[in-house]
N, C-alpha and C positions, 0 to 999 in steps of 0.2 A: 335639303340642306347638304352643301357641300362636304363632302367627307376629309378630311385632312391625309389621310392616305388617296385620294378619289384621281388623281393626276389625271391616270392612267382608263378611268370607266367613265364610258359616255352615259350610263344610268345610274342611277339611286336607286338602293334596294325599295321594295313597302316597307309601309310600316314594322307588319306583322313580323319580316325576316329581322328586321332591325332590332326587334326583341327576340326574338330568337336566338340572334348571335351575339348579342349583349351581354355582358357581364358586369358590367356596374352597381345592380341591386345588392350582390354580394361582395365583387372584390372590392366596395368604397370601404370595406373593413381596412384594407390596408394603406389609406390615405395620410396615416402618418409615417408609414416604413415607405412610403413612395416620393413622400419631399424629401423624406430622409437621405436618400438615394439619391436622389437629384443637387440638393444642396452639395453633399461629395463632390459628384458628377460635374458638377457645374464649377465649383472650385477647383477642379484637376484640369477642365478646361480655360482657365484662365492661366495657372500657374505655367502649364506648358506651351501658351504661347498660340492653343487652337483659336478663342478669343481672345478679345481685347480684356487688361483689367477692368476696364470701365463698363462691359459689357458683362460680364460675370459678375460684377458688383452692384448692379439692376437689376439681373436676374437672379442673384442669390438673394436681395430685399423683395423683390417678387415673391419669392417661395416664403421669405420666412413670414410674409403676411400672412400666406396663404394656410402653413402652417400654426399660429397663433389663431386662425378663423376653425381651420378645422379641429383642435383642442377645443374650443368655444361650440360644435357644432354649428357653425355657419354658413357651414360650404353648400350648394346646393346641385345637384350630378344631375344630369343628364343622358338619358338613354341613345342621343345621339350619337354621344360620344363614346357608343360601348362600352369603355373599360374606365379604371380607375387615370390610367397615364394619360390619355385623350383627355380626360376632362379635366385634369389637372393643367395639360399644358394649354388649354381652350383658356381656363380661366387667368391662366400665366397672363398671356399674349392679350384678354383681358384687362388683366392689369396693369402692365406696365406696357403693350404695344408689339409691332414686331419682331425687335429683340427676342421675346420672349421663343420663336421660335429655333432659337438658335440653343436652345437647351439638350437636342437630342441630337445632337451634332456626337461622334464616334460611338455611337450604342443605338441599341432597337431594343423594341417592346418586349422581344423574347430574354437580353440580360436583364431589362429594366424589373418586368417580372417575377423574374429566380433573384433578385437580391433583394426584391421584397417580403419574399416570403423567407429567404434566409432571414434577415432579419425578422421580420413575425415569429417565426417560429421560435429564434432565441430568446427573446422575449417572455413568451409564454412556455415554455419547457424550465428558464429559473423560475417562474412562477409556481408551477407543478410540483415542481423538489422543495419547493417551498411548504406548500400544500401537504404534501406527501411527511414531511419532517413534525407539520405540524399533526398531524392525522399520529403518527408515530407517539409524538410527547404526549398526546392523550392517553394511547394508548398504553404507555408506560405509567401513565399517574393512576388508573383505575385500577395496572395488575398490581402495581406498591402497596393498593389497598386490600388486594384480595389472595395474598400468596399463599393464607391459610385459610381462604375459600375453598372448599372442595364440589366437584359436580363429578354425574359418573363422564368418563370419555368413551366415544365411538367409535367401532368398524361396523361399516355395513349400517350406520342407522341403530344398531343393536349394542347396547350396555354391554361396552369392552373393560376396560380399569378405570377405578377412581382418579381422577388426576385433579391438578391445581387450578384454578379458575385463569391466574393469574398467568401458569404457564398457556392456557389455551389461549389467551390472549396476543403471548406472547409470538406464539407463530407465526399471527399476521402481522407483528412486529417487525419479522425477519423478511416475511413475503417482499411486505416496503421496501424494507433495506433493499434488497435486489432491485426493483421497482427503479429505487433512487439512483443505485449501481448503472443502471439502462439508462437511465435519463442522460445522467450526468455524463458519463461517458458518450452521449449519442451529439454532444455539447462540439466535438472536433470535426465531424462532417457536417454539421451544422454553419459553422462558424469558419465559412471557406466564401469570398467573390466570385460571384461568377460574370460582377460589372465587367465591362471593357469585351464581353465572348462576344458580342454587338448580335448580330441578327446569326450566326451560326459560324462565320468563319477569323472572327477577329475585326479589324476597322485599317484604314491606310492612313490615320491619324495618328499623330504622333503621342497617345494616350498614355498614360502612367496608372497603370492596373496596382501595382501593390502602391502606388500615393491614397488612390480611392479607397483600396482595402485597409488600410492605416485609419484613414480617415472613420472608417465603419466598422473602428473594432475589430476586424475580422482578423483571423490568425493567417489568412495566405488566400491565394485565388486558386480559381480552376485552371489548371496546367493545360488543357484542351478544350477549345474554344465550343466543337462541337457536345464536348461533356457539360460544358457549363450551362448550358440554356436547356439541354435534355434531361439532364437528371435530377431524377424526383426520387431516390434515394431516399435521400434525408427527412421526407418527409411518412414516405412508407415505415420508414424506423420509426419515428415519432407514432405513425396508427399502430405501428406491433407494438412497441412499450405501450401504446394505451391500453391496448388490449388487454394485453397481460395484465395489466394495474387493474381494468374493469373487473377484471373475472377474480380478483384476489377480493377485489372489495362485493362482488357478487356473491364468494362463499362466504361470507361475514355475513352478509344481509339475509341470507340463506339462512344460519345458525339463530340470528335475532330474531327474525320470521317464527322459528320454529321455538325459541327461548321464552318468547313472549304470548305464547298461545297459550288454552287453557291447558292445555296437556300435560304442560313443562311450569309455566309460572316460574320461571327460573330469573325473568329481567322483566323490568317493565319503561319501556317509555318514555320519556316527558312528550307531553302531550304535544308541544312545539312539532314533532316529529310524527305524530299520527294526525289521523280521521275517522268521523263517525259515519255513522250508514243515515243514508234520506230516511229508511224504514223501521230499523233494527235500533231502538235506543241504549240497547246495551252494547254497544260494540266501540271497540276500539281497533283502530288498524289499522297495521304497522308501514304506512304509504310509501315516506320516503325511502322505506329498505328497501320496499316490492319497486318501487320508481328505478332507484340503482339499478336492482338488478336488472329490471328489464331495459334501461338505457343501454346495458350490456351490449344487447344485440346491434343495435345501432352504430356502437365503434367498432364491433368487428365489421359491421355492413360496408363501412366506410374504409376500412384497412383491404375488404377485398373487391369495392369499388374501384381502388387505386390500382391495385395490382392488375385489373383486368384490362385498363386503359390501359395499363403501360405495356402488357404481356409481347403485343403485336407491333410496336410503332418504330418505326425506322427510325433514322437520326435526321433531322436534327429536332427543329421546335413542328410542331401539328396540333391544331384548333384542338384534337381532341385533350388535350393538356389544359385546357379552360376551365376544366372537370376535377382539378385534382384543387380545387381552394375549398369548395362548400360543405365536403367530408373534415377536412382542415380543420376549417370554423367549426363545424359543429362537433369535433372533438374535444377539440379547446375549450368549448362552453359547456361539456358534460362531464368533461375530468375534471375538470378547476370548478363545476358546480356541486359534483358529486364530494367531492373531500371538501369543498366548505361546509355541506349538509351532515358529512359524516362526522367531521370532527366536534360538530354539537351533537348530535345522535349519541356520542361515545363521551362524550363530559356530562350529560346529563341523565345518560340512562341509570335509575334502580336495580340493584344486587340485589334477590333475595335470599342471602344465604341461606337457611332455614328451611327452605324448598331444594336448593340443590344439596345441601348434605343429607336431607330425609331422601333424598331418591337412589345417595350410595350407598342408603342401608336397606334398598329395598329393592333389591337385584341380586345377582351373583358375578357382579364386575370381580369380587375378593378372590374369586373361584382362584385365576392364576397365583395369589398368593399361598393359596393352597400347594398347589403342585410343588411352589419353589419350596416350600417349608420342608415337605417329604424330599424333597432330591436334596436340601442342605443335609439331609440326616441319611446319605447315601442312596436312597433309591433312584434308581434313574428314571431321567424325566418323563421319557413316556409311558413306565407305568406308573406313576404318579400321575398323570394327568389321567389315567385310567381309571384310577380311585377315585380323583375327585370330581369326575365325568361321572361314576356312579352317586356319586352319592349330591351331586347334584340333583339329579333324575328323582333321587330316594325324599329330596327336598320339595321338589313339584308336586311329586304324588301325596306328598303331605299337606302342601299348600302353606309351609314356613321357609323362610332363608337359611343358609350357610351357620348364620351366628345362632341361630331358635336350637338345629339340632345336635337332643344331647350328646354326652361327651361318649358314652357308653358306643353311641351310633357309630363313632370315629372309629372308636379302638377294636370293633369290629371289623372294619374296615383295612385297618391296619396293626401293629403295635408302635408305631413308632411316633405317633399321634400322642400328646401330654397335653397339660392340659393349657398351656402357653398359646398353643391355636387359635382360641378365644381375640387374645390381644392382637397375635399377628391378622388373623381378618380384619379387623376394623378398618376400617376405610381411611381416616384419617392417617393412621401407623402404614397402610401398607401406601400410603400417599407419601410420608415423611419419611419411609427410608428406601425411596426410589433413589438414588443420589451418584446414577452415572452422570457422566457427562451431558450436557443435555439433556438431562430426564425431568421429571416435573417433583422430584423431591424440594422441599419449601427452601433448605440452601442453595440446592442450585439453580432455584429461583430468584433467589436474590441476586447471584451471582452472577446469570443471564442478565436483571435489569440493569447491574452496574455495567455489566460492558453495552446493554445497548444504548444506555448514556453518554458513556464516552464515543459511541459513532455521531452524537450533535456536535461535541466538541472540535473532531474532526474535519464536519464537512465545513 
């Protein structure tokens, strides 16, 4: 079968190379951002005079059939045509005849291309901040309900201070917010034409680059024709901000992994979200979290798949850029599947408060409240932590807690110890009167949810 570039080869590859250098299995993802482009394209060539109106007015109803077919999935591709643009314009020329050729008239495959995936990509990146906001307002509705949950907090894996349920929540609240900050912001080199760069050096048609870029939304073109078809920028930004958003929601699924085991008993589930064992009928397990996190590995694979294609390639367009859409795609299908998964995972999971508060009284997270008590009554701090390091230790070897040993114990210890001690350990008090700025005291918990409310209003 004749190739539509073939002019110039007196052979036809085999079969085998023709799937080999084919990409239509996967770019047909972009057969609506490709009419898209085209419709533009085709109208800026009427308006300027390179065709006729009458001929841009056949072939813009060409497309828009075509478009309405492939909404409907009725389009049907062909691996002859290697790419998405070949067999769109096979099917044009199809349809309405050999007018239809006359559609790539001042542009090449290599702009045709990059303003498909600009558009793709804007596309699904509002979808993500969408995703991502919504992921957020869950997360804000479950820490409303738990400001005066208490669990112990961690360094090292190892019971550090009692803090708020609602503030731990709230971190990966902020994580987001950054997250969305990346996104949105990554929205202005996103939303650049690179139509009209044509095959690397511009076209000797009398083209109208910002008509098209109007046409397509877009806030301005690429100022340098060899920039426009080569850079893949904007899409490497797009894999780092995935990145980053995977591994925020990978420490989440980390902590629910580990909340939901028998260990901790601290969350439980809805079942929607787990699986049982073929063998084990007592088990429940925590799939979708462990799924997250290990999809993890697969967007960063994809962020340093791109980079490595691109590290070496001279300017301008080169086959090996064929490489940078199926990391793309399968980005876009693991972030926007991950936060639909998560934001039920996090609407539906069980608090068991009564587990996480029994496990702040059954540690020595109070210990630093101790130290602070002694330095409020002038001792300085590190021989205060000196003391309550001993008497720590004097707590082990007995096999009770901070609050079990009596008071006698203390004021041996020190004199400056009363007997107010009692209250200030409790976990709850030394929780509620955290109340720096940012700290996980229960006001400035609430205080936190109200301003992260007003960043929805916002965006």
């Amino acid at each position: 079968m004749k190739k539509l570039w073939g002019g110039r080869f007196q052979k036809t590859p085999e079969q085998w190379v023709d799937e080999f250098g084919a990409s239509i299995h996967f770019d047909q993802e972009l057969v609506e951002e490709d009419i898209t482009g085209s419709l533009a394209h085709v109208n800026m060539l009427g308006k300027c005079g390179i065709i006729t109106e009458e001929e841009a007015e056949q072939i813009s109803n060409g497309l828009t059939t075509l478009l309405e077919k492939a909404k409907k999935n009725e389009l049907t591709f062909s691996v002859n045509y290697e790419d998405i643009h070949l067999n769109i314009e096979k099917m044009l020329i199809d349809e309405i005849g050999p007018v239809g050729g006359k559609l790539h008239t001042g542009r090449s495959r290599n702009d045709q291309v990059a303003t498909d995936m600009h558009l793709y990509l804007r596309k699904h990146v509002a979808m993500v901040i969408e995703l991502i906001e919504g992921l957020q307002k869950s997360l804000v509705e479950k820490a409303e309900n738990h400001v005066e949950t208490i669990l112990p907090g961690y360094t090292h894996l190892q019971r550090a201070q009692p803090i708020s349920f609602a503030h731990h929540l709230m971190a990966y609240f902020w994580m987001l917010d950054r997250d969305k900050q990346r996104f949105t912001e990554s929205f202005k080199r996103i939303n650049i034409s690179p139509l009209g760069s044509a095959a690397l050096a511009g076209t000797t048609f009398p083209i109208d680059r910002a008509y098209t870029a109007k046409k397509l939304d877009f806030d301005g073109i690429y100022e340098n024709s060899l920039d426009g078809v080569s850079d893949r920028d904007f899409i490497i930004e797009f894999l780092s901000n995935s990145s980053l958003l995977m591994m925020h929601l990978s420490r989440l699924c980390e902590e629910i992994i580990l909340w939901c085991s028998q260990e901790f008993q601290f969350i439980e589930l809805d079942d929607t979200y787990a699986t049982g064992s073929s063998i084990m009928p007592q088990k429940k397990n925590p799939d979708m979290a462990e799924l997250i996190r290990g999809k993890t590995g697969r967007v960063y694979g994809n962020l340093m798949s791109l980079l490595t294609i691109l590290k070496g390639l001279p300017l301008a367009y080169n086959k090996d850029l064929q490489e940078d859409k199926e990391g793309m795609f399968d980005t876009v299908k693991t972030i926007e599947g991950s936060l639909q998964i998560f934001i039920g995972m996090i609407d539906t999971l069980k608090v068991n408060k009564e587990k996480m508060e029994k496990a702040t009284k059954e540690d020595f997270s109070n210990a630093t409240e101790l130290a602070d008590y002694l330095s409020t009554k002038g001792m300085p701090f590190r021989e205060a932590h000196e003391v309550v390091g001993t008497l720590v230790y004097e707590c082990i070897q007995s096999g009770i807690y901070l609050k079990d040993l009596p008071f006698e114990n203390y004021k041996k210890s020190s004199d400056l110890f009363e007997e107010d001690l009692y209250e200030i350990i409790n976990p709850y008090e030394a929780v509620r009167k955290r109340m720096s700025a940012g700290g996980t005291g229960f006001d400035m918990v609430r205080i936190a949810i109200e301003k992260a409310k007003a960043t929805f209003n916002e965006s």
